[in-house]
N, C-alpha and C positions, 0 to 999 in steps of 0.2 A: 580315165574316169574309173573308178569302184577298183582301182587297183588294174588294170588290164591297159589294152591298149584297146581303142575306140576309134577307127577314119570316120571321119568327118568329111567329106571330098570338100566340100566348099563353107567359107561361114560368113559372112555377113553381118555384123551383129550379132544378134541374137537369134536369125535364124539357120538353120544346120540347112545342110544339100546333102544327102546321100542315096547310095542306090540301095535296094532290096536288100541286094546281095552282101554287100558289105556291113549291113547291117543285123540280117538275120540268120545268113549261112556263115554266120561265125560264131566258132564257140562261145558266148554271150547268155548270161544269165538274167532273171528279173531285176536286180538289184543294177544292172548296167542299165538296162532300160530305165530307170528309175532315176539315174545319175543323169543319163540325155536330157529326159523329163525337165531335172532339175536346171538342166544350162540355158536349155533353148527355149524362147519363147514359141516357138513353131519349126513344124522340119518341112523341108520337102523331100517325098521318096519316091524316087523313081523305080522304074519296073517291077511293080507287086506280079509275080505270077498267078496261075490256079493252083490252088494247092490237090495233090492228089495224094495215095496212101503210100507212096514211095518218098513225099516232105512232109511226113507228120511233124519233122523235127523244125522246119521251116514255120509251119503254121502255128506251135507254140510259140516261136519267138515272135514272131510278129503278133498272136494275141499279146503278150509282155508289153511288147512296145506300144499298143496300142491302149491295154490300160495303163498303161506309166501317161501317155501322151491325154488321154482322158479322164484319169483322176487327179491331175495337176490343170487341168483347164489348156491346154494345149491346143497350137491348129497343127493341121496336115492337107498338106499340099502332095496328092501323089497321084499316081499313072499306074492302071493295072490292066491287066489281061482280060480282063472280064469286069461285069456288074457285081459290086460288093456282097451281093446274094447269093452269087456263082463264084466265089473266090473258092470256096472248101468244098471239093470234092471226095474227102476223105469219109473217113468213119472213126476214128480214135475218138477225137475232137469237136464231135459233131456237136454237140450241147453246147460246149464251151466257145465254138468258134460261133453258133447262133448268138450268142452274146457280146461278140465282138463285131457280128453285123450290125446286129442293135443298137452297138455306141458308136460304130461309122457312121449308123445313120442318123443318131443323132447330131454328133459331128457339123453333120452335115447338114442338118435342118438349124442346128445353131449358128449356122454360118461359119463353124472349126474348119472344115476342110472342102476342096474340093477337088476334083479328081474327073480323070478319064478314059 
Protein backbone atom coordinates (compact mmCIF):
# COMPACT_ATOMS: atom_id res chain seq x y z
CA UNK A 1 0.00 0.00 0.00
CA UNK A 2 1.23 3.95 -0.51
CA UNK A 3 4.30 2.32 -2.02
CA UNK A 4 5.68 0.51 1.24
CA UNK A 5 5.02 -2.73 2.58
CA UNK A 6 1.96 -3.04 4.98
CA UNK A 7 1.24 -6.65 7.25
CA UNK A 8 -1.73 -7.23 7.34
CA UNK A 9 -1.65 -10.47 9.77
CA UNK A 10 -5.05 -11.79 8.79
CA UNK A 11 -7.90 -10.49 6.17
CA UNK A 12 -11.09 -11.69 5.69
CA UNK A 13 -12.87 -9.59 3.21
CA UNK A 14 -12.80 -6.51 4.02
CA UNK A 15 -11.81 -6.68 7.29
CA UNK A 16 -7.93 -6.39 8.24
CA UNK A 17 -6.56 -8.27 11.65
CA UNK A 18 -3.40 -6.65 12.92
CA UNK A 19 -1.55 -5.97 16.10
CA UNK A 20 -0.38 -2.55 17.44
CA UNK A 21 2.78 -3.35 16.72
CA UNK A 22 2.89 -4.17 13.34
CA UNK A 23 1.05 -1.42 12.57
CA UNK A 24 2.26 1.55 14.49
CA UNK A 25 6.02 0.66 15.36
CA UNK A 26 6.78 0.69 11.86
CA UNK A 27 8.05 3.30 9.97
CA UNK A 28 4.63 4.21 8.58
CA UNK A 29 3.29 7.54 7.54
CA UNK A 30 -0.26 9.33 7.37
CA UNK A 31 -0.71 8.63 3.77
CA UNK A 32 -0.34 4.59 4.73
CA UNK A 33 -2.86 5.01 7.26
CA UNK A 34 -5.01 6.52 4.66
CA UNK A 35 -4.38 3.55 2.10
CA UNK A 36 -5.54 0.90 5.18
CA UNK A 37 -8.61 3.47 5.46
CA UNK A 38 -9.07 2.99 1.92
CA UNK A 39 -9.01 -1.07 1.73
CA UNK A 40 -10.77 -2.12 4.76
CA UNK A 41 -14.10 -1.70 5.73
CA UNK A 42 -13.08 -2.20 9.60
CA UNK A 43 -9.65 -3.45 11.26
CA UNK A 44 -9.23 -5.21 14.19
CA UNK A 45 -6.17 -4.25 16.56
CA UNK A 46 -4.81 -5.90 18.95
CA UNK A 47 -2.61 -4.70 21.81
CA UNK A 48 -2.97 -0.85 22.03
CA UNK A 49 -0.39 -0.08 24.77
CA UNK A 50 -0.34 3.28 27.20
CA UNK A 51 1.38 5.55 25.54
CA UNK A 52 4.25 7.19 27.75
CA UNK A 53 6.89 9.98 26.61
CA UNK A 54 9.45 7.33 25.63
CA UNK A 55 6.36 6.23 22.40
CA UNK A 56 5.61 9.63 21.37
CA UNK A 57 6.54 8.13 18.03
CA UNK A 58 3.99 5.21 18.72
CA UNK A 59 1.11 7.77 19.75
CA UNK A 60 1.30 9.75 16.36
CA UNK A 61 0.95 6.77 14.41
CA UNK A 62 -1.75 5.47 15.92
CA UNK A 63 -3.55 9.13 16.04
CA UNK A 64 -2.86 8.79 11.85
CA UNK A 65 -4.48 5.55 12.01
CA UNK A 66 -7.22 6.57 13.85
CA UNK A 67 -8.19 9.55 11.84
CA UNK A 68 -7.68 7.77 8.46
CA UNK A 69 -10.08 4.90 10.15
CA UNK A 70 -12.54 8.05 11.38
CA UNK A 71 -12.62 10.15 8.54
CA UNK A 72 -13.46 7.41 6.14
CA UNK A 73 -16.44 6.14 8.41
CA UNK A 74 -14.43 3.14 9.45
CA UNK A 75 -15.02 0.54 12.60
CA UNK A 76 -12.33 -0.66 15.05
CA UNK A 77 -12.48 -3.57 16.78
CA UNK A 78 -9.35 -3.36 19.37
CA UNK A 79 -7.77 -4.42 22.87
CA UNK A 80 -5.83 -1.93 24.95
CA UNK A 81 -3.98 -1.59 28.19
CA UNK A 82 -6.04 0.78 29.61
CA UNK A 83 -9.53 3.07 29.17
CA UNK A 84 -9.30 5.04 26.02
CA UNK A 85 -8.85 8.30 28.43
CA UNK A 86 -5.76 6.70 29.96
CA UNK A 87 -4.05 5.57 26.74
CA UNK A 88 -1.64 8.88 26.51
CA UNK A 89 0.39 9.38 29.19
CA UNK A 90 2.75 11.62 27.51
CA UNK A 91 3.12 15.30 27.08
CA UNK A 92 4.19 16.08 23.39
CA UNK A 93 0.70 15.02 21.99
CA UNK A 94 -1.29 15.79 24.74
CA UNK A 95 -3.87 18.15 22.78
CA UNK A 96 -3.81 16.27 19.79
CA UNK A 97 -4.17 12.78 21.39
CA UNK A 98 -7.30 14.46 23.52
CA UNK A 99 -8.75 14.56 20.05
CA UNK A 100 -8.18 11.18 19.25
CA UNK A 101 -9.93 10.19 22.49
CA UNK A 102 -12.91 12.19 21.39
CA UNK A 103 -13.21 10.27 17.96
CA UNK A 104 -12.72 6.86 19.93
CA UNK A 105 -15.29 7.77 21.63
CA UNK A 106 -17.34 8.65 19.35
CA UNK A 107 -16.36 5.57 17.53
CA UNK A 108 -17.66 4.12 20.04
CA UNK A 109 -21.01 5.69 20.83
CA UNK A 110 -21.56 5.33 16.95
CA UNK A 111 -21.33 1.84 17.34
CA UNK A 112 -17.54 2.09 15.02
CA UNK A 113 -15.63 0.19 17.53
CA UNK A 114 -15.48 -1.80 20.46
CA UNK A 115 -12.80 -2.65 22.58
CA UNK A 116 -11.32 -4.00 25.87
Amino acid sequence: MAGRDITIAKVAGDIGYASFASLCDAPLAARDYLAIAGRFAGLVLADIPQFTEKDEHLARRFMWLIDALYDRGRFLVASAATDINDLYAGHQWRFEFDRTASRLGEMVARGQTTGS
